[in-house]
C-alpha positions as CSV (number, residue, x, y, z in Angstrom):
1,X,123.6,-93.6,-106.8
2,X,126.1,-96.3,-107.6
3,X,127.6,-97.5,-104.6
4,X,130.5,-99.5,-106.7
5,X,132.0,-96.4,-107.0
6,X,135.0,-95.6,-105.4
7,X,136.4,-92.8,-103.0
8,X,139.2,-91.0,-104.4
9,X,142.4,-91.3,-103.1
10,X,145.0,-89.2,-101.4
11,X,146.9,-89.3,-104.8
12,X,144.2,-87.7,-106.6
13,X,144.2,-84.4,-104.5
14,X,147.7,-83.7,-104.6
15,X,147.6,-83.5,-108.7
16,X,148.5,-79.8,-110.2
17,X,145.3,-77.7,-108.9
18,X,143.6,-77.2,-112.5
19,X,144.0,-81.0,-112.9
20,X,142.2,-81.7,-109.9
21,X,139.2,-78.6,-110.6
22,X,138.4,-79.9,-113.9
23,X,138.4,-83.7,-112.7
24,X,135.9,-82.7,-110.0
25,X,133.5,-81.7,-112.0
26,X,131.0,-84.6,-112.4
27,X,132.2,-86.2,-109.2
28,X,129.9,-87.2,-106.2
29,X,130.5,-85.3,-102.7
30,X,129.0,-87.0,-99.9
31,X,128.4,-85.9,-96.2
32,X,128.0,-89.6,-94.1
33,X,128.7,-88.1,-90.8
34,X,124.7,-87.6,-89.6
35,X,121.6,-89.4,-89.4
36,X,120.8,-89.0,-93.0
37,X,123.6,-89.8,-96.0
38,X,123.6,-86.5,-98.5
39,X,124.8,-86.8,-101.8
40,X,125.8,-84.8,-104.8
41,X,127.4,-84.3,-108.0
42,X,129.7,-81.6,-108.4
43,X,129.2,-79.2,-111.2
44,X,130.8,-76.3,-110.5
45,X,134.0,-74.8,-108.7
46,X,136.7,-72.3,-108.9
47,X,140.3,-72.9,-108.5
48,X,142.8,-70.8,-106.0
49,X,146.7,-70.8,-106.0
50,X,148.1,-68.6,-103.3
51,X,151.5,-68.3,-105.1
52,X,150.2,-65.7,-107.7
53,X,146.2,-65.5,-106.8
54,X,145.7,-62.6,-104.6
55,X,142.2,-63.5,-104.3
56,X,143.6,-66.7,-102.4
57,X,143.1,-66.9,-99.0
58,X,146.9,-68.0,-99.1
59,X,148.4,-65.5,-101.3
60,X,149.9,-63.8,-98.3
61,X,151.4,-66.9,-96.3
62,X,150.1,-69.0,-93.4
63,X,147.8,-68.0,-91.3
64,X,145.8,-69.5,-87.9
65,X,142.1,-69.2,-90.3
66,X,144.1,-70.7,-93.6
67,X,146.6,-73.5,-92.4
68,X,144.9,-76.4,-94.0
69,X,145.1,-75.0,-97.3
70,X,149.2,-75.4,-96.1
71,X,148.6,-78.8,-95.4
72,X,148.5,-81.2,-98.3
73,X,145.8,-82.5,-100.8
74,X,142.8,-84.4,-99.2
75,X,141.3,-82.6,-97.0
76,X,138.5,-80.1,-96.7
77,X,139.1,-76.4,-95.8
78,X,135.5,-74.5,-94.4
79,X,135.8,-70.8,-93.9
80,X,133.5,-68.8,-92.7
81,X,132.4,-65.2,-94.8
82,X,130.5,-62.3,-94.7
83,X,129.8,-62.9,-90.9
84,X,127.1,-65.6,-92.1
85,X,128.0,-68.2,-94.3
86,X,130.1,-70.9,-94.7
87,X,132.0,-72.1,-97.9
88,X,133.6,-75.8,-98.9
89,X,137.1,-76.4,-100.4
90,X,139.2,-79.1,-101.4
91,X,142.8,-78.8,-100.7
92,X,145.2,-79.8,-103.4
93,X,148.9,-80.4,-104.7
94,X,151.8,-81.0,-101.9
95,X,152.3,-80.1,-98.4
96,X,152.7,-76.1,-98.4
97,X,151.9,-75.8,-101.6
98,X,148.5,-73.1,-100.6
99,X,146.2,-74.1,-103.5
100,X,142.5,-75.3,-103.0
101,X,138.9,-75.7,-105.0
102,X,135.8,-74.0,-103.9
103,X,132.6,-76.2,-104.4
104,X,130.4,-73.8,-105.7
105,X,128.0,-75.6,-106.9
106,X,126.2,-79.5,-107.0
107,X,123.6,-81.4,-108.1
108,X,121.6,-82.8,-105.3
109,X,121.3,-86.9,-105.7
110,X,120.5,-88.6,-102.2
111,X,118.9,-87.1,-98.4
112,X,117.2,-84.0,-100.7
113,X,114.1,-84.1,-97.7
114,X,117.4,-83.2,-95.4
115,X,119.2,-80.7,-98.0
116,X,115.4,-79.0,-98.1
117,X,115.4,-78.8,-93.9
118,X,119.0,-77.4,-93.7
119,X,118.2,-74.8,-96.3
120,X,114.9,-74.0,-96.0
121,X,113.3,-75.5,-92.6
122,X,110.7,-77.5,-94.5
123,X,110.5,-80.9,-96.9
124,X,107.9,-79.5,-99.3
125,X,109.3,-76.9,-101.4
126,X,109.0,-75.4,-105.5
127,X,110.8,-76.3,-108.2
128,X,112.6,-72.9,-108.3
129,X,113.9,-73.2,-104.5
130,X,114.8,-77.2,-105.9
131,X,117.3,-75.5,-108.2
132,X,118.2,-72.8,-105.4
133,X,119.0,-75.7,-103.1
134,X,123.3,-75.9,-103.9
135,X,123.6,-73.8,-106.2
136,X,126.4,-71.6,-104.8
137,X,128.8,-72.2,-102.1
138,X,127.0,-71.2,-98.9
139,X,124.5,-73.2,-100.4
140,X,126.1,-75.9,-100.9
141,X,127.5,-75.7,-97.4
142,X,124.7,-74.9,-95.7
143,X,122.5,-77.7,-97.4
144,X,125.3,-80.6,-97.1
145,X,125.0,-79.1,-93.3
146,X,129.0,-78.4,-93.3
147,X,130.1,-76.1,-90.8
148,X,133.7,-74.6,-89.1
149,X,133.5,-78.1,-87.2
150,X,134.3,-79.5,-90.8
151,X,137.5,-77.9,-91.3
152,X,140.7,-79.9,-91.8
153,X,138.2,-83.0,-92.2
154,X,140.2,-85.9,-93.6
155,X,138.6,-86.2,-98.0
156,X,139.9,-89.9,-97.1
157,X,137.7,-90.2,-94.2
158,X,134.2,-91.9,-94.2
159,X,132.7,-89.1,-92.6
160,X,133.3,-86.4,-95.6
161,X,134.7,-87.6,-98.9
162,X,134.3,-87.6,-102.8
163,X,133.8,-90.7,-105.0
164,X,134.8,-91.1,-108.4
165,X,132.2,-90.9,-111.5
166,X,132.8,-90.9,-115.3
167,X,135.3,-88.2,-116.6
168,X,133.5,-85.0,-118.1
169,X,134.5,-84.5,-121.1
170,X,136.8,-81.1,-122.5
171,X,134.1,-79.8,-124.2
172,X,131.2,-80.1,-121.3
173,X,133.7,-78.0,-118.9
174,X,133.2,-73.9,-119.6
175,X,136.0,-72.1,-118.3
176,X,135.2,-68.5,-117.1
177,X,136.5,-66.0,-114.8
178,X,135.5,-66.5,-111.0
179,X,132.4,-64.6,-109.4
180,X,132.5,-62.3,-106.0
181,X,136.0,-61.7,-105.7
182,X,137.6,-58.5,-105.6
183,X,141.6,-59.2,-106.8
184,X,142.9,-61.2,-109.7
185,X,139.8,-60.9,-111.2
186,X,140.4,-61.8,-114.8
187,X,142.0,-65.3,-114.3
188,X,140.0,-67.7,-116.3
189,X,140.0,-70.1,-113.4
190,X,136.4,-70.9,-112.8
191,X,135.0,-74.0,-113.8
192,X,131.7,-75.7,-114.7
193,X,129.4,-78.5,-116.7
194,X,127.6,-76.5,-119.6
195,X,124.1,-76.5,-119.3
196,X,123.3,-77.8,-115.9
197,X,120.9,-76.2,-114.3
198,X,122.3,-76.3,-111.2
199,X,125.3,-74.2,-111.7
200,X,125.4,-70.7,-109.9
201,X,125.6,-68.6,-112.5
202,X,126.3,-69.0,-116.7
């Protein structure tokens, strides 16, 4: 990975929440708070706005579980679902605002061996569990070993944080409705790099 590239800034996050979905795409999440550095690029996510989402975790105000989302862009809100997994956003736009991006998806760079252990318990594994390794947000979480301790995690830290990489371009980003939700189901508001293979679902 190119380590000239640099972390994104506070500025960044708080950008209108489509902005900020779409630019993430192609960017490089990395977890530098254990033994081994994990890396990835980002090549999918889904966008929430708790003003007029109802499948927002913040449609319905400020909560104990959701009060990061309330708490400004840059920082990382975990939440736990389905009494088993964990799932990775990024909060965006302005203090009280509610919005955030789920991670759904990346593209495994650096510490795979690790990725492979979290996920799987083992180093050696095929190449159909290699594209099984993040390629949906408990995943994702559970690979990049990213847990409720996570939550409200500084993006501007140098524990958890996101470095910038080349734009993707317009036509590389397919824009779809979200997957696994139950309300506000037919917003387009699921984004993702066409033809990786590393993408949850086309």
């Amino acid at each position: 990975m190119n380590s000239h590239l640099q972390k994104l800034t506070k500025s960044f996050y708080e950008q209108d929440l489509h902005k900020v979905a779409k630019k993430l795409l192609g960017k490089i999440f990395i977890n530098n708070s254990g033994k081994v550095l994990l890396s990835g690029r980002i090549v999918e996510v889904e966008a929430y706005d708790g003003s007029i989402d109802e499948a927002s975790h913040s449609y319905n105000g400020k909560t104990k579980r959701n009060e990061i989302m309330f708490s400004g862009g840059g920082l990382l809100y975990v939440y736990f679902t389905y009494g088993m997994h964990f799932c990775a956003n990024v909060v965006t736009g302005k203090v009280n605002d509610g919005n955030a991006v789920l991670i759904r998806a990346v593209e495994p760079i650096e510490g795979i061996d690790e990725m492979m252990l979290n996920r799987f318990g083992k180093k050696s594994i095929s190449q159909k569990d290699f594209l099984n390794l993040t390629n949906g947000p408990a995943k994702f979480a559970q690979a990049f070993n990213i847990t409720k301790a996570e939550n409200g995690t500084d993006l501007c830290s140098n524990n958890i944080f996101i470095k910038n990489n080349s734009e993707t371009s317009e036509e590389k980003i397919i824009c779809t409705t979200r997957i696994g939700i139950k309300k506000s189901v037919d917003l387009p508001w699921r984004y993702y790099i066409k033809d990786n293979p590393f993408i949850s679902r086309k």
